[in-house]
C-alpha positions as CSV (number, residue, x, y, z in Angstrom):
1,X,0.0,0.0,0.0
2,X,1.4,3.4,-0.9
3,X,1.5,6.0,1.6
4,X,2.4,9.8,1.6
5,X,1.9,11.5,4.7
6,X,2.6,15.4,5.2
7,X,3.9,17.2,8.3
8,X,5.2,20.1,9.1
9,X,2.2,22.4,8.7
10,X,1.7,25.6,11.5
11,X,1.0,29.0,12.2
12,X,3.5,31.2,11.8
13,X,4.4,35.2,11.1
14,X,4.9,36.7,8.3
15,X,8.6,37.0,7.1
16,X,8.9,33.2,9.0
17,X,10.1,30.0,7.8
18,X,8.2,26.0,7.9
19,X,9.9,23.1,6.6
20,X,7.3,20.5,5.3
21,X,7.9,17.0,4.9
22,X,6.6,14.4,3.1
23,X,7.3,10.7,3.8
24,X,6.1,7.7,1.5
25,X,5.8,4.3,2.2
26,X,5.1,1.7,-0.2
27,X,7.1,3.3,-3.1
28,X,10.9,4.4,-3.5
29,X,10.5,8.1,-3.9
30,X,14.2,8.2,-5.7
31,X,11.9,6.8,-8.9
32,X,9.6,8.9,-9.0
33,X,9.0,13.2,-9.5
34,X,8.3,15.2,-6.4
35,X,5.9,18.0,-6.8
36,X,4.3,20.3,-3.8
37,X,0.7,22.0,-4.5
38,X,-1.2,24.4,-2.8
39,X,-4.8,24.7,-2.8
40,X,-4.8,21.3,-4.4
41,X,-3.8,22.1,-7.7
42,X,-2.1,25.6,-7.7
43,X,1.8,24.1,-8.4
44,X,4.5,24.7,-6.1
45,X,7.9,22.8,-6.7
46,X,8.8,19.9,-8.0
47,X,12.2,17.9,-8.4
48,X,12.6,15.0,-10.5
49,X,14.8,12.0,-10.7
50,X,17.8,13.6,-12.3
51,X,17.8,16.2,-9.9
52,X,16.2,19.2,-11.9
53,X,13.7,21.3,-10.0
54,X,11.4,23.9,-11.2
55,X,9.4,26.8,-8.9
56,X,6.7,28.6,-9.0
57,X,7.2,32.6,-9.6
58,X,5.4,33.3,-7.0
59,X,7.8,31.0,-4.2
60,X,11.1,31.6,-6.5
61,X,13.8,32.6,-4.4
62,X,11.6,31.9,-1.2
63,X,10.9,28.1,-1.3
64,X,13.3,25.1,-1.7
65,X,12.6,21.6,-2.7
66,X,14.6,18.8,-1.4
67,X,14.5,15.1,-0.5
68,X,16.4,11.9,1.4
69,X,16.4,9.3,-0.1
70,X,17.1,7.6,2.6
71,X,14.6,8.3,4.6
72,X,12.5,8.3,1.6
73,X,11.0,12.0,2.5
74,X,10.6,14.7,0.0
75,X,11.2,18.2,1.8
76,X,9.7,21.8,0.5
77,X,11.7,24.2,3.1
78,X,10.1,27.9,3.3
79,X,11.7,31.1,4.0
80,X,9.8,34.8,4.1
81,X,6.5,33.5,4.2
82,X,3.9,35.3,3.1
83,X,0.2,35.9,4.2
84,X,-0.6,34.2,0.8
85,X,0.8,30.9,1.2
86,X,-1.8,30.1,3.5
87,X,-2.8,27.0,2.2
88,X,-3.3,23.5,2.5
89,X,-0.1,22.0,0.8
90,X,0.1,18.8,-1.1
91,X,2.9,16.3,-1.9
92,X,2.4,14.4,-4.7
93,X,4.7,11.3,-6.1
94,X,4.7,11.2,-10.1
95,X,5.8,8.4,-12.6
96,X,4.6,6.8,-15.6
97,X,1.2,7.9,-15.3
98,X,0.5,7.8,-11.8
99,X,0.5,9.9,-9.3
100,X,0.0,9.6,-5.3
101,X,-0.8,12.1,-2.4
102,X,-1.1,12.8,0.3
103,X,-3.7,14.4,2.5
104,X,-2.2,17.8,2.8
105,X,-1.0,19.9,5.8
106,X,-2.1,23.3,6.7
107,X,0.6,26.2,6.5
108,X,-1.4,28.9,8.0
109,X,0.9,33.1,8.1
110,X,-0.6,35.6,9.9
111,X,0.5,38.0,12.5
């Protein structure tokens, strides 16, 4: 059974930083793309197999995506957080078609 379970998610003030993780079980997250949404759909991040990521304008220069693979955790680390990253974020493991997620954690900025 594949598994992606989110943590991370908080309250915090503006100009702060979260680190989110995402764990998976059931799949080797090396293999497969790594993409963070917000608001279900809105794309974040995403790095893929060889290593390439891509951002978001609006989190460019704010947000970085990472992962361990051996811990098997994908990581989106945020800096200067803004009120309008309040969202639920996704992570989402891509390949070949499919795609698994994960039921989302709340990053939540206000003063």
């Amino acid at each position: 059974q594949v598994q992606l379970v989110e943590s991370g998610g908080d309250l915090v003030q503006p100009g702060g930083s979260l680190t989110l993780s995402c764990e998976a079980s059931g799949i080797d997250l090396n293999t497969y793309t790594i993409v963070w949404y917000r608001r279900q759909r809105e794309f974040v991040a995403l790095l893929n197999r060889s290593g390439y990521t891509s951002y978001a304008d609006s989190v460019k220069g704010r947000f970085t995506i990472t992962k361990d693979n051996a811990k098997n955790t994908g990581y989106l680390h945020m800096t200067r957080l803004r009120p309008e990253d309040t969202a639920v974020y996704y992570c989402c493991a891509e390949f070949g078609g499919r795609e698994y997620w994960g039921q989302g954690t709340q990053v939540t900025v206000s003063s």
